[in-house]
C-alpha positions in Angstrom: 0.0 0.0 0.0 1.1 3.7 -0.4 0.4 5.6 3.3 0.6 9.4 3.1 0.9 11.4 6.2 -0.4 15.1 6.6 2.5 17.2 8.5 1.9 20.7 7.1 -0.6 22.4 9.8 1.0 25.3 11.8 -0.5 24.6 15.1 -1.4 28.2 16.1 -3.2 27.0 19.2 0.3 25.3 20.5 1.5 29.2 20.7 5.0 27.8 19.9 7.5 28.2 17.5 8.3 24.3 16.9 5.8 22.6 14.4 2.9 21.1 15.6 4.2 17.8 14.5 7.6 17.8 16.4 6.0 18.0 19.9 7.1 15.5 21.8 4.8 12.9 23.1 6.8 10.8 25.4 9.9 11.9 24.5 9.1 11.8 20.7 8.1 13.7 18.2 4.5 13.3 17.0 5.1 12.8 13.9 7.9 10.2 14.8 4.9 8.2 16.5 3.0 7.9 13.2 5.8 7.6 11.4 6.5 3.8 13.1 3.2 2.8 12.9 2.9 3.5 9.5 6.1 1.0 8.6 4.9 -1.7 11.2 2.3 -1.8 8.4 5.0 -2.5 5.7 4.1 -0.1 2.8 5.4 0.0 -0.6 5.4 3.9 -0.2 5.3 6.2 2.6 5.2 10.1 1.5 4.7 12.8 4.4 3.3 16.2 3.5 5.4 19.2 4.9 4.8 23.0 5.2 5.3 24.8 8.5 8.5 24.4 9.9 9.5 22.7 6.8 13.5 22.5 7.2 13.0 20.9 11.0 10.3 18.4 9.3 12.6 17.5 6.6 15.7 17.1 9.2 13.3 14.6 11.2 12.4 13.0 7.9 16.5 12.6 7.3 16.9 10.8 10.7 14.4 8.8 10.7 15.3 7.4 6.8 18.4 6.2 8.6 19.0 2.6 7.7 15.3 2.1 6.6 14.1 -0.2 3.8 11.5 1.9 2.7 12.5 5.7 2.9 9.8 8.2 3.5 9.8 10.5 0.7 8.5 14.3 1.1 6.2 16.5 -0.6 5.9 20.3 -0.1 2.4 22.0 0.4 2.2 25.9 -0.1 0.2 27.1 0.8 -2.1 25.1 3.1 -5.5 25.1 1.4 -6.8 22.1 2.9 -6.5 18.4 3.5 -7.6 17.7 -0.4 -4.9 19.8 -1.6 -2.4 18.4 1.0 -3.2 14.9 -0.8 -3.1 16.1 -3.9 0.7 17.3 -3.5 1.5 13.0 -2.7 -0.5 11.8 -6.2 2.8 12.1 -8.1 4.4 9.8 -6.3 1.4 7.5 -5.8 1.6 3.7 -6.8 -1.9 3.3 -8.8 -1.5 -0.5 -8.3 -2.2 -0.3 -4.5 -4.2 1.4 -2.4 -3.2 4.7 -0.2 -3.6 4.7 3.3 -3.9 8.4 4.6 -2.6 9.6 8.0 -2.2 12.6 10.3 1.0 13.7 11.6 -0.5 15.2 14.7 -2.6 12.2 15.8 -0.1 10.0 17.3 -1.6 6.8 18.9 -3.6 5.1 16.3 -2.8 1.7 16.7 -1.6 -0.7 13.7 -4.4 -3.2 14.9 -7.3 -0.2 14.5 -5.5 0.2 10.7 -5.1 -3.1 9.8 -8.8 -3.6 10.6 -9.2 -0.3 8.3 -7.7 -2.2 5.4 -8.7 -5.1 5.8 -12.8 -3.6 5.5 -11.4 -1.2 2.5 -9.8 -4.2 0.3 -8.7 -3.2 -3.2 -11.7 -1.3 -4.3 -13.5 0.2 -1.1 -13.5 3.4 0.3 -12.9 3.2 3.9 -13.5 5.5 6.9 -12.3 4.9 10.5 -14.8 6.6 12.7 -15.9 6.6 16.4 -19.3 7.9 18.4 -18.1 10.7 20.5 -20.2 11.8 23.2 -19.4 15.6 22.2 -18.5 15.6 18.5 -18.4 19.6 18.9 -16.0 20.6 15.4 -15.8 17.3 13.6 -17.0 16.5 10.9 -19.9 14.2 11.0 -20.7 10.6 9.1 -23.9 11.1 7.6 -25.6 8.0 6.5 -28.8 6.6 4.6 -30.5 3.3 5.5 -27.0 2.9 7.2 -24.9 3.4 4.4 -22.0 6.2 4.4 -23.0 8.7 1.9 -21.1 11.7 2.6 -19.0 13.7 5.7 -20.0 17.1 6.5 -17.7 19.4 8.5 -19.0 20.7 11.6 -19.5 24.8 9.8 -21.0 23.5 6.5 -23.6 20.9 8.7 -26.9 21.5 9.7 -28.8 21.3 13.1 -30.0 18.0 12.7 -26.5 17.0 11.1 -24.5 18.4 14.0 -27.0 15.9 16.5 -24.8 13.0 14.6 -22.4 11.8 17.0 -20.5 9.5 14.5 -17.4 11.5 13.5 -15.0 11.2 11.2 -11.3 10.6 12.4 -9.9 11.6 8.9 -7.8 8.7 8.4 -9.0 6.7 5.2 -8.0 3.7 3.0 -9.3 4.7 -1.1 -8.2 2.8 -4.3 -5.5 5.4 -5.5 -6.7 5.4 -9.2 -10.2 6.4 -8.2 -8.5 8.9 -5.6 -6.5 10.1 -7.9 -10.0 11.2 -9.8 -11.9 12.4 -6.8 -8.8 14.6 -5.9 -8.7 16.1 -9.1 -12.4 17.2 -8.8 -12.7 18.6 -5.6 -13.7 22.1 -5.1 -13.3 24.7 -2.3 -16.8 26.1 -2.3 -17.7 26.0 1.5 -17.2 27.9 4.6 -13.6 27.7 4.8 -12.4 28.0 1.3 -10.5 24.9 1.5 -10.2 21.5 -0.4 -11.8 19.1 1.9 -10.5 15.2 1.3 -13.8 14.3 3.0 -15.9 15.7 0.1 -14.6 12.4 -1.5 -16.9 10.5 0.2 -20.1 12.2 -1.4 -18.1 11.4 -5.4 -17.5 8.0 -4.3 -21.4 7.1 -3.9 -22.2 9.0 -6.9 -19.3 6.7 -8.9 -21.1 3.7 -7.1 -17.8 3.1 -5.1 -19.1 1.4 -1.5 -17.9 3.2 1.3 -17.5 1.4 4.6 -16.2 2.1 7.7 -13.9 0.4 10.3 -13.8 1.8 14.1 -10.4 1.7 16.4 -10.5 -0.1 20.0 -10.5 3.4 22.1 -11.6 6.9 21.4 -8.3 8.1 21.7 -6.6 6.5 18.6 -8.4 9.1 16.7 -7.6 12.0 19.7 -5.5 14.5 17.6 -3.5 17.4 18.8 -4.2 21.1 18.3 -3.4 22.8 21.3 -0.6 22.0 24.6 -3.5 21.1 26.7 -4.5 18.4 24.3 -0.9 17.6 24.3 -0.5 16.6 28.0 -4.2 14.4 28.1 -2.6 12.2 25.2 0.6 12.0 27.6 -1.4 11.1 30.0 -3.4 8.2 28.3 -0.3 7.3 27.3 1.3 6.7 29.7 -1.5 5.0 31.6 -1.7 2.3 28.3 2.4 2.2 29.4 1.6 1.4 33.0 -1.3 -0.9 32.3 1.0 -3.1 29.7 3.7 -2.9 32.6 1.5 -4.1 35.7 0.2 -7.0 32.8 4.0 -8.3 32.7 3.7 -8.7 36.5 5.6 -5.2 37.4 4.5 -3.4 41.0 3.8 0.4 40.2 3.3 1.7 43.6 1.4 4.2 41.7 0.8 3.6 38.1 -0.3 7.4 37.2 2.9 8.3 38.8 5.7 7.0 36.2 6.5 8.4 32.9 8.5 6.2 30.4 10.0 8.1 27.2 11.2 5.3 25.0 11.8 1.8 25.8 11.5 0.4 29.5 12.0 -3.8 29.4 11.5 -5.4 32.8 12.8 -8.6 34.3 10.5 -10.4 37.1 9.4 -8.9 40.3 10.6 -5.6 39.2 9.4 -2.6 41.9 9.3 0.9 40.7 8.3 3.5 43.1 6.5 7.2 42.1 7.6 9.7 40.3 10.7 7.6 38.0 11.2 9.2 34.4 13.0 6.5 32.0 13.9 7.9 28.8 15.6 6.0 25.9 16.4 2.1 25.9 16.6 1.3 29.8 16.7 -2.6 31.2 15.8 -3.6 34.7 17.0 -6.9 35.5 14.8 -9.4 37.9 14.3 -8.4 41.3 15.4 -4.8 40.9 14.3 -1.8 43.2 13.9 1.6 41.9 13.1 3.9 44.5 11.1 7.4 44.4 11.9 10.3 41.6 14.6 8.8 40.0 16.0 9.6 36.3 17.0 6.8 34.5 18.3 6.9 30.3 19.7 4.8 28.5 20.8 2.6 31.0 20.9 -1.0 32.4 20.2 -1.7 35.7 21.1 -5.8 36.6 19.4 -8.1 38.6 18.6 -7.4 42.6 20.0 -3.8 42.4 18.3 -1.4 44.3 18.2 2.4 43.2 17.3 4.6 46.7 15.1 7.4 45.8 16.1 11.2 43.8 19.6 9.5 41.3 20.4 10.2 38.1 21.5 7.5 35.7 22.8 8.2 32.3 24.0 5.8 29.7 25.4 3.5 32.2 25.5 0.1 33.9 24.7 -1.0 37.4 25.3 -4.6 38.6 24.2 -7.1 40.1 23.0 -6.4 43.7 24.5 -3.2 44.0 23.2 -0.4 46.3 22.8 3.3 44.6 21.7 6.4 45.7 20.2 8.5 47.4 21.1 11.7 45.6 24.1 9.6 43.6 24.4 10.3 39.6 26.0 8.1 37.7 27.0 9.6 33.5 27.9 8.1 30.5 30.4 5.7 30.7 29.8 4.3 34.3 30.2 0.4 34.6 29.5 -0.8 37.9 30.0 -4.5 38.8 27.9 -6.9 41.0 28.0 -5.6 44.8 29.1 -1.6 44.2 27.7 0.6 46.8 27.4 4.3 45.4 25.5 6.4 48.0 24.7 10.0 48.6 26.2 12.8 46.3 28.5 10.1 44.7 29.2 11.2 41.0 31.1 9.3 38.4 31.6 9.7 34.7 33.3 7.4 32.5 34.6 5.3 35.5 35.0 1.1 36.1 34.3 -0.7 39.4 35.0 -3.8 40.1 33.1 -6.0 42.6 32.4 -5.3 45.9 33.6 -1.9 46.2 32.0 1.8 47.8 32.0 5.1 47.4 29.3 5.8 50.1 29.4 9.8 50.7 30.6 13.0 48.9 32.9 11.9 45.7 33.7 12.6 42.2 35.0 9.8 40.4 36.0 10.5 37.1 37.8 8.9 34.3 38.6 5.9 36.6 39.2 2.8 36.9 38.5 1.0 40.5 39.5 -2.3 41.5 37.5 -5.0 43.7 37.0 -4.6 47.5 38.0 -0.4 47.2 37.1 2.0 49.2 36.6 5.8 48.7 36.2 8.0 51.6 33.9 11.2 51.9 35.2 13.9 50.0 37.6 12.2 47.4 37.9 13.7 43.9 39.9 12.4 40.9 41.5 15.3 39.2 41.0 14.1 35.6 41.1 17.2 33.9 43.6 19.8 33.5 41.7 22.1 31.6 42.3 20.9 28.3 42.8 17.1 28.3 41.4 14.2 30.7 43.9 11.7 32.4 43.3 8.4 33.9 43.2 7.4 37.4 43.7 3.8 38.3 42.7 2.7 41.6 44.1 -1.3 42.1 42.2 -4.0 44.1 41.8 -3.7 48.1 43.5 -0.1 48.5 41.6 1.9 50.8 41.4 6.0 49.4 40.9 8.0 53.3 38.6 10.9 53.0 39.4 14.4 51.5 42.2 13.0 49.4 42.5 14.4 45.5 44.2 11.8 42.8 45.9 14.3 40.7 45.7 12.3 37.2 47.1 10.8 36.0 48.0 8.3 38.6 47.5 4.7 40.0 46.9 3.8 43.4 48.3 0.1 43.9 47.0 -3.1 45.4 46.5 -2.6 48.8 47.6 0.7 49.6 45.9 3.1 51.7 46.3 6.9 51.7 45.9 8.6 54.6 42.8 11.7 54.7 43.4 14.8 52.9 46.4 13.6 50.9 47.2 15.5 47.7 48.1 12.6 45.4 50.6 13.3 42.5 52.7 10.7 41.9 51.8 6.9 42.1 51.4 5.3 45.5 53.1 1.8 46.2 50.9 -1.7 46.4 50.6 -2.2 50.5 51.6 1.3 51.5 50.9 4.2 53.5 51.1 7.3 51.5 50.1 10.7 53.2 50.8 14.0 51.7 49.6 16.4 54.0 51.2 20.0 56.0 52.6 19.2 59.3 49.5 20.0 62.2 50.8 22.9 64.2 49.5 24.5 67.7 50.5 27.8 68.4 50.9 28.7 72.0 49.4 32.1 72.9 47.6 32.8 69.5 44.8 35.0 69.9 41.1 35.2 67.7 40.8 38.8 66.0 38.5 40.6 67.2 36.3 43.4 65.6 37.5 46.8 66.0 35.3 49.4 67.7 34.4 52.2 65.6 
């Protein structure tokens, strides 16, 4: 089939200065959201219809062509003058052989199922409609019918009293033989309230060619739900994220409170998997079985192994937690951060681009950057790795067993040998010896008979 998606639409009521279709949804752009469902349906051709914003469509469009079998191909509409003449700007590049699917970039959770089922009622020569009953059908256009046959859609300014009563709406998205659209297209006119070209006027020249015109309905009212405004916006976030949630508690997930989670790409859960309120995960993030994540906590891109346990308010970027280790609260772990089975990270504990091994803790007040930590290590409260000297990073190499004493700074770059220990608030520029001692610290003085300033009378 050939599926055509309408992207052109300003979005006024948004009162922003990114297209319509580029809002995120979850952490995605509309349009991005149509654009997979409409290749999980495998079409020959998939053309999107630009206008506003047409150089941040197109760069979308670029992205998401990456790799793909079937590249979305682009058509231009300028001026908008309608959702007719947004078709007719696809029919070059139209395969007559197939029918055309059409789509709306700003109607994002339409589900394949709800399509398919579309298709599957429109066949080779049918003219499909998905509609719904809305309770308050207020600026839709309505399905009129006779002896319960479609036989034409009438927007909600061009309808009369008794047609605005109809609750049956149409959701815009149609299946059509593309010849015979093709036809219809080419004969619309814009004689109506708005001056525009309305595809739904094909309806009324597909009874009068003797083309049946059936209709197909999706599994929820909100498959058709489109954007026009930011409140609109945040209820289809919301539903959302509930249809998320719901799919999550199915697989046996505990949500302590599933309107409280928000997931922004891909979230795959292992068994008895806890996730407390408030927990944004954002790109591709695996929990293994038996993981804990506590209240508010940020997690993207990341993998999070089996029996680990997140404590509430941490930050986890493109990095790897293992097995049974203990992070948080307040810790943030960046890109780069691979943490083996047993690592205890606690309160306002960063590290970026650093390696522990087993079984080792950095349990207060550290930066641990460009690093790597052997097994069974310990970093005291205040310890920083100096891995940056303004212009290039250095490595710091901390061996198995060595014991780092609070306030100390590792001036990369440097290695700290098996066993060694340095003593608090050493300064530490040049390597310390395996099974050492090393302090680098000023010599504690008293002096007798010193006396506090105090403030001078004025």
């Amino acid at each position: 089939m050939n599926i055509v998606i309408l992207a052109a639409g300003m979005g006024k009521r948004m009162q922003s200065a990114l297209p319509k279709v580029l809002h995120p949804l979850a952490g995605k752009p509309l349009l991005s959201h149509v654009i997979e469902t409409a290749r999980s349906l495998s079409p020959s051709k998939l053309c999107v219809i630009y206008g506003h914003g047409g150089a941040a469509v197109l760069s979308l469009l670029d992205a998401q062509n990456a790799g793909a079998a079937v590249p979305i191909s682009a058509a231009l509409q300028e001026p908008q003058l309608g959702t007719g003449h947004a078709v007719m700007q696809a029919v070059p590049q139209l395969d007559e052989g197939v029918p055309t699917l059409i789509l709306y970039g700003d109607v994002p959770l339409t589900t394949a199922a709800s399509l398919r089922r579309l298709l599957d009622a429109a066949g080779a020569d049918k003219l499909a409609i998905l509609t719904v009953e809305q309770d308050d059908p207020f600026g839709l256009g309505r399905i009129v019918r006779d002896g319960g046959e479609i036989v034409r859609i009438v927007e909600e300014k061009d309808a009369s009293a008794a047609e605005r009563a109809i609750r049956e709406i149409n959701s815009g998205i149609i299946v059509a033989p593309t010849a015979r659209l093709k036809t219809w297209l080419a004969a619309l006119s814009n004689n109506n309230a708005q001056g525009e070209y309305y595809l739904t006027d094909i309806v009324a020249q597909a009874v009068a060619d003797g083309v049946p015109v059936v209709s197909a309905q999706p599994g929820a009212q909100w498959e058709v739900a489109g954007v026009n405004s930011k409140v609109q916006l945040a209820q289809l976030e919301r539903i959302h994220q509930a249809n998320i949630a719901n799919a999550l508690l199915e697989r046996g997930v505990t949500l302590l409170d599933p309107a409280r989670i928000d997931v922004r790409g891909e979230l795959i859960c292992g068994r008895d998997v806890t996730i407390d309120v408030g927990c944004v995960f954002e790109g591709k993030v695996e929990l293994g079985d038996g993981v804990h994540i506590g209240a508010h906590n940020v997690i993207v891109n990341a993998r999070i192994e089996a029996g680990a346990q997140i404590k509430p308010f941490c930050h986890i970027e493109q990095a790897v937690v293992g097995a049974a280790s203990l992070i948080g609260p307040y810790a943030r772990l960046r890109p780069g951060t691979v943490l083996a089975e047993d690592v205890h990270i606690g309160n306002f504990v960063e590290l970026k681009n650093a390696q522990v091994a087993a079984h080792s803790k950095a349990n207060h007040l550290a930066y641990i950057g460009d690093a790597t930590i052997g097994s069974r290590v310990n970093v005291g409260a205040g310890v920083i790795t100096c891995n940056y000297d303004g212009a290039n990073k250095f490595r710091t190499v901390i061996e198995d067993d060595a014991f780092i004493g609070s306030d100390c700074q590792l001036v990369a770059p440097v290695t700290v040998g098996k066993g060694a220990t340095l003593g608090a608030g050493t300064t530490l520029s040049k390597d310390a010896p395996a099974g050492q001692l090393t302090v680098s610290r000023a010599r504690q003085v008293s002096i007798n008979g010193w006396k506090r300033p105090v403030k001078i009378q004025k």
